[in-house]
C-alpha positions in Angstrom: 18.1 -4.7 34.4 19.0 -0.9 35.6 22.1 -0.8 38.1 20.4 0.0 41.4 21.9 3.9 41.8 23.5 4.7 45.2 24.4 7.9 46.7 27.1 7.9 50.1 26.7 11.1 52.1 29.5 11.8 53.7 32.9 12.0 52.5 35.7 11.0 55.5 37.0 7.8 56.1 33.8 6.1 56.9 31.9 7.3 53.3 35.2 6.6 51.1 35.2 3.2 52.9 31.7 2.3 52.2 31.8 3.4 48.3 34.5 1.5 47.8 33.1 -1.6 49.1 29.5 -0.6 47.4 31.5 -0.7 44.2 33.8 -4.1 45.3 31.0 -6.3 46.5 27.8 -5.1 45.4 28.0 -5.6 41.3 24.3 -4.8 40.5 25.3 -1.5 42.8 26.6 1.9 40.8 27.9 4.7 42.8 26.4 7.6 41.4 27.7 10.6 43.7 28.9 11.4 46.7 27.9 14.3 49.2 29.3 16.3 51.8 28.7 19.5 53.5 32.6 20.4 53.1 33.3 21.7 48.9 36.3 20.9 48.8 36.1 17.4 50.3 33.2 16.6 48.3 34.7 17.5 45.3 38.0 15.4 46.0 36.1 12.2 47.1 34.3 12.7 44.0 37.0 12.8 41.8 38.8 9.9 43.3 36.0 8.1 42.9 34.8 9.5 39.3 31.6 10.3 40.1 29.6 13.8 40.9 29.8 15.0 44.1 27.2 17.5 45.6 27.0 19.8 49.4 23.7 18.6 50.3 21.4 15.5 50.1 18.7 17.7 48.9 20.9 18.8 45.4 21.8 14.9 45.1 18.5 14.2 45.3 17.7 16.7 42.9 20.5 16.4 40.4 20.7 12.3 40.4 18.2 9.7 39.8 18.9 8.1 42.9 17.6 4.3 44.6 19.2 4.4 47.9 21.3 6.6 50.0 24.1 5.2 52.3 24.6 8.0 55.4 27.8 8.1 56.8 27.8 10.6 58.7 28.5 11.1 62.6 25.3 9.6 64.6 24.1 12.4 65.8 23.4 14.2 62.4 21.1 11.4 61.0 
């Protein structure tokens, strides 16, 4: 069976948190990238994490064979 392929969008506190524990407690789970609107932040979170890191959902979407998304964003931008 194929690891079920997870993006996190958002890259503060909240989206480091909840790859990490995608990763810890979720085995069938692979974190495949990470996304954020900031470059630089996205970039970091993705190398700390070793995975590709992209600005927008829409390039993760379209760079990543993805099978769910967890947003981590600030409510109002869902």
């Amino acid at each position: 069976m194929s690891p079920f392929r997870l993006a996190v969008v958002g890259a503060g506190r909240c989206g480091l948190v909840h790859a990490v524990n995608a990763r810890r407690w979720f085995p069938a789970a692979e974190l495949a990238c990470i996304v954020d609107v900031d470059p630089a932040r996205a970039a970091e979170a993705g190398a700390e994490l070793g995975v590709a890191s992209f600005t927008s959902l829409e390039d993760a979407l379209a760079g990543a064979a993805l099978d769910g998304v967890v947003i981590t964003t600030p409510t109002f931008t869902h």
